[in-house]
C-alpha positions as MATLAB code, in Angstrom:
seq = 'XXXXXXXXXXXXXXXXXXXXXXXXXXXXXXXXXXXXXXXXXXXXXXXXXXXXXXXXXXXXXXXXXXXXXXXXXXXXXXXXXXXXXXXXXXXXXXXXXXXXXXXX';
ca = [
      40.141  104.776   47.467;
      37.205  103.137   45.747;
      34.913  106.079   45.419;
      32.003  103.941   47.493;
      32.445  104.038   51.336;
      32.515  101.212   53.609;
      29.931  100.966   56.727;
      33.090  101.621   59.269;
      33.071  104.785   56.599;
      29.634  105.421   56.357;
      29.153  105.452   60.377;
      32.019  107.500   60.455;
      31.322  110.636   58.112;
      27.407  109.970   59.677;
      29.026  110.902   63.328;
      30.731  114.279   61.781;
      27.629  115.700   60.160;
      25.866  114.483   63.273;
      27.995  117.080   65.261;
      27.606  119.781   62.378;
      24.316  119.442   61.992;
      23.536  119.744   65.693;
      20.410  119.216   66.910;
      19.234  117.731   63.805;
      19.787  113.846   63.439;
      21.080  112.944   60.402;
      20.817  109.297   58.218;
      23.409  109.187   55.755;
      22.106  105.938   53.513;
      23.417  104.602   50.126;
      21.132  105.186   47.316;
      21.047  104.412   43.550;
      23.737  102.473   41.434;
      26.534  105.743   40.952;
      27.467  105.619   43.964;
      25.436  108.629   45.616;
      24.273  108.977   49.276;
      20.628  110.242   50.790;
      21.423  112.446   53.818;
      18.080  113.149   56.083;
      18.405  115.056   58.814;
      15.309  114.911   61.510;
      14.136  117.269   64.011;
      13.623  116.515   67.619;
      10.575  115.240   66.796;
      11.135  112.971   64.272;
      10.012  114.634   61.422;
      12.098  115.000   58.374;
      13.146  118.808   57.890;
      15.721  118.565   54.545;
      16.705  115.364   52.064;
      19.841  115.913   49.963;
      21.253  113.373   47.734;
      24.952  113.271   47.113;
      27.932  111.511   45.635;
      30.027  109.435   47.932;
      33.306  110.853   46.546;
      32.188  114.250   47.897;
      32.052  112.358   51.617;
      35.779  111.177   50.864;
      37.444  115.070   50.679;
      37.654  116.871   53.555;
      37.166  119.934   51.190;
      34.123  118.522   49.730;
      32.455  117.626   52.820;
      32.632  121.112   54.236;
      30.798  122.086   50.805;
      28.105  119.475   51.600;
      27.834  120.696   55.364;
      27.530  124.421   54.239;
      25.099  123.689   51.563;
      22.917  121.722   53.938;
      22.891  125.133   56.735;
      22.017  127.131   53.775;
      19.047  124.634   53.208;
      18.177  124.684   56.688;
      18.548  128.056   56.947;
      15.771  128.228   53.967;
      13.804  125.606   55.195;
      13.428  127.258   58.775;
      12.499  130.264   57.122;
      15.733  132.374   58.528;
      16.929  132.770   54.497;
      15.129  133.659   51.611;
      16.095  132.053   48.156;
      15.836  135.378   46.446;
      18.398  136.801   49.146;
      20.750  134.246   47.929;
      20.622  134.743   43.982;
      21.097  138.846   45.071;
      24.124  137.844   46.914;
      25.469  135.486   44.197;
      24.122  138.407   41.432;
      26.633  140.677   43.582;
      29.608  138.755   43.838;
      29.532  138.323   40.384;
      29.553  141.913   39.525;
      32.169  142.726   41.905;
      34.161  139.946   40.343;
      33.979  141.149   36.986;
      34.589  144.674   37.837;
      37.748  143.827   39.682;
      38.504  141.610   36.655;
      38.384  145.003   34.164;
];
């Protein structure tokens, strides 16, 4: 595997965030020379709601892609205004702690 995905590819993984990113329409275009990818995802209306750049070679692990997909619902989920950022760094503040204690 190359690391840069075909357009058969490209269509491909664009169809399976489609249907995990329901309703949003998504654009997955190539950007930039290292290989990285601009996913847009639109509302009904046609506005643009979130822009993410990634690598390609996260689009090529199945394991990888379900890390992009659940970081972009955690942006949308800021973005709508149903998740605050500060929410987040608690949580992340709190799994570190338990982490460490169970690490003692």
């Amino acid at each position: 595997m190359s690391g840069l995905l075909s357009g058969d590819e490209m269509e491909s993984i664009s169809l399976l965030l489609s249907e995990a990113l329901s309703p949003y329409r998504v654009a997955l275009t190539p950007c930039g020379a290292e290989g990285h990818c601009l996913v847009t995802l639109r509302n009904a209306a046609g506005g643009i709601v979130l822009e993410r750049e990634v690598n390609q070679l996260q689009l090529h692990d199945r394991r990888l892609l379900t890390d992009v997909v659940d970081g972009l619902h955690r942006d949308l989920m800021i973005a709508e205004g149903r998740l605050e950022p500060c929410l987040i760094a608690a949580m992340r503040s709190a799994a570190a702690d338990l982490a460490r204690a169970r690490g003692n």
